[in-house]
C-alpha positions in Angstrom: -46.8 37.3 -29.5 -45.6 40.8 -30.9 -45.5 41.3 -26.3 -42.9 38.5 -26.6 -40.6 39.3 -29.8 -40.1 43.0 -28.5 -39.1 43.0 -25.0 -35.8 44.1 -24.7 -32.7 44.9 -27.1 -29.8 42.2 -26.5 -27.6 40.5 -28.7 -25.8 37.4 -27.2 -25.3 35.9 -24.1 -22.4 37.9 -22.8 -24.5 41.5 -23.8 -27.8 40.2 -23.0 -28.0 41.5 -19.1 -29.9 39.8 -16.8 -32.7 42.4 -16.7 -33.7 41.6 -19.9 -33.9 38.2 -19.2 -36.2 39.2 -16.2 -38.4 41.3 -18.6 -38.7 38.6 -21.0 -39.5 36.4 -18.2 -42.2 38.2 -17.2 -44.0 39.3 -20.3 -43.8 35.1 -20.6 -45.6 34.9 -17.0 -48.4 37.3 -18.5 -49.0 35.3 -21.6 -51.3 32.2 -21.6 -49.4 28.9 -20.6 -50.5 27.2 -23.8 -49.2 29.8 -26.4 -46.3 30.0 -24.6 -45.3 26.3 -24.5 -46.2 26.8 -28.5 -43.9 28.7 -28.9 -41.2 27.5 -27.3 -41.7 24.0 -29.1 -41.9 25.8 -32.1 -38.6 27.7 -31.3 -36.7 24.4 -30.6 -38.5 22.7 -33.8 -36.1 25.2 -35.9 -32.9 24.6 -37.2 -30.9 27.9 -35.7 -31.3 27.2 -32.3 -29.2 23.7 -32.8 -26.2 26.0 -34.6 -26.2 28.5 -31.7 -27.9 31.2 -33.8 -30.2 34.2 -32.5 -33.9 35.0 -34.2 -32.5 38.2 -35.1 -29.2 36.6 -37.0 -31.9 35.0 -39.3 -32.9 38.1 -40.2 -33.6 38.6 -44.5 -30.9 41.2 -45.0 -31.7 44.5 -47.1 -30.6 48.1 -46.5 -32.8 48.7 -42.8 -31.0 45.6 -41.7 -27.5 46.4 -43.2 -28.3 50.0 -41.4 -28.9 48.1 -38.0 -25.9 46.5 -38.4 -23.8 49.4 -38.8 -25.3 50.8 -35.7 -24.7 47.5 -33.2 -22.0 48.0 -30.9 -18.7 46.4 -31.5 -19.0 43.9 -29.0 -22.5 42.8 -30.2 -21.3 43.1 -34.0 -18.2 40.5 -33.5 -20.5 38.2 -31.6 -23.1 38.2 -34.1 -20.1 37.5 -36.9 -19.1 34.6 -34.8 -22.6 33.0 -34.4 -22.8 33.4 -38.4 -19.7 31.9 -39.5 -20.0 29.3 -36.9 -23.3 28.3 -38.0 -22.1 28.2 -41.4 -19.4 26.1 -40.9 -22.0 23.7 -39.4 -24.1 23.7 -41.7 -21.6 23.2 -44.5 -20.3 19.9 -42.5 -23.9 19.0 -41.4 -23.3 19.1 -37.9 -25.0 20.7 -35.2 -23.8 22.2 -31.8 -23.8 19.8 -28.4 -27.4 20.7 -26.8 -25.2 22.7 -24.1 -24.4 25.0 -26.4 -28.0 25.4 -28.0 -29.4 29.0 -27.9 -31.6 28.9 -25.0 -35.3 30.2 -25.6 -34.8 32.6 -22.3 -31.8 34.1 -23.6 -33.0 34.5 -27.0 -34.2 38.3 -26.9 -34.7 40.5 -29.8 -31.4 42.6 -30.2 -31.8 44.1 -33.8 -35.6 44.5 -34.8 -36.0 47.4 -32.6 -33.2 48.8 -34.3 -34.0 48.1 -38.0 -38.0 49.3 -37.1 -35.8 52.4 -35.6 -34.6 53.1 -38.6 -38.0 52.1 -41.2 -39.8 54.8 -39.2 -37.1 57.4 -40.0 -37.0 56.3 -43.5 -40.9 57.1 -43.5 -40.1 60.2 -41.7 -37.7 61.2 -44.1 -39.8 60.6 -47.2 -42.9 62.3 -45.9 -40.8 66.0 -44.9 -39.3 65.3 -48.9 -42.7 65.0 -50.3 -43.7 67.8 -48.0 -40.6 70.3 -48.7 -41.4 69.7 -52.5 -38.0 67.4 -53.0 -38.3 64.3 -55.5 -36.2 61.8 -56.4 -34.3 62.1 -59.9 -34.5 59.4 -62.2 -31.4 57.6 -64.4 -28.4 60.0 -66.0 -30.2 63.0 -64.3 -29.3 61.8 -61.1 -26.3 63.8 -59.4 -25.1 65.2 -62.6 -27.9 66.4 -64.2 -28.6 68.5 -61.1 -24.8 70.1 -61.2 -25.7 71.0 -64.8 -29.1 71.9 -63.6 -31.5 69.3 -66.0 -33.2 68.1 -63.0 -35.9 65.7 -64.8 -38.5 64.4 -61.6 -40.5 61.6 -61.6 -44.1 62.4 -61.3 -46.5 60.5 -59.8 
């Protein structure tokens, strides 16, 4: 399954190119019939697919995901906006899209999960050369002022 979430970064159907398509295609072809038709009905048993939302736009939003966001192109950042509000306008009048305009399960590729993974390991990256180079996090009022006035308090561990 994790073959089939992580096959290429695309974001809607106008930046999603047709090679990524392919790929996803054929990571599909590799994978036993049976899971595959699994997940597909599963896909199609969810309610974002009928308001024209990607997997990715369901995303639980904390700071990797905000992040992400902030590193999208333009183009992919104003589509993504329109699927949201779209979808919540729908939702608030209880309506869903015409099955024409469903997400299809082909086009559906993962677009921001590499990118908020991208920036998890950094994160990790980041807090292993500060534990290394001796740098700790300050806690409460001896945050950024207490280090101008030099009362630095660390938090041990």
């Amino acid at each position: 399954l994790r073959k089939l979430c992580q096959v290429g970064i695309g974001s809607s159907r106008n930046y999603c190119t047709a090679a990524k398509i392919e790929a996803r295609k054929e990571a599909l072809a590799t994978s036993p019939q049976w899971l595959v038709g699994l997940s597909r009905w599963a896909y199609y048993k969810s309610y974002f697919p009928t308001l024209g939302l990607m997997r990715d736009d369901c995303l639980y939003v904390d700071k990797y995901v905000k992040e992400a966001v902030e590193r999208l192109p333009n183009d992919v950042k104003v589509a993504r906006e329109f699927r949201m509000s779209r979808a919540l306008i729908l939702s608030h009048s209880k309506e869903i899209l015409p099955k024409e305009e469903w997400t299809n399960y082909d086009e559906d590729v993962d677009y921001l999960s590499p990118i908020v993974e991208k920036i998890k390991d950094e994160h990790r990256l980041r807090k292993i050369l500060d534990e290394k180079n001796g740098t700790r996090k300050t806690q409460g009022i001896f945050g950024t002022i207490g280090q101008l006035l030099g009362l630095q308090k660390t938090i041990d561990k």
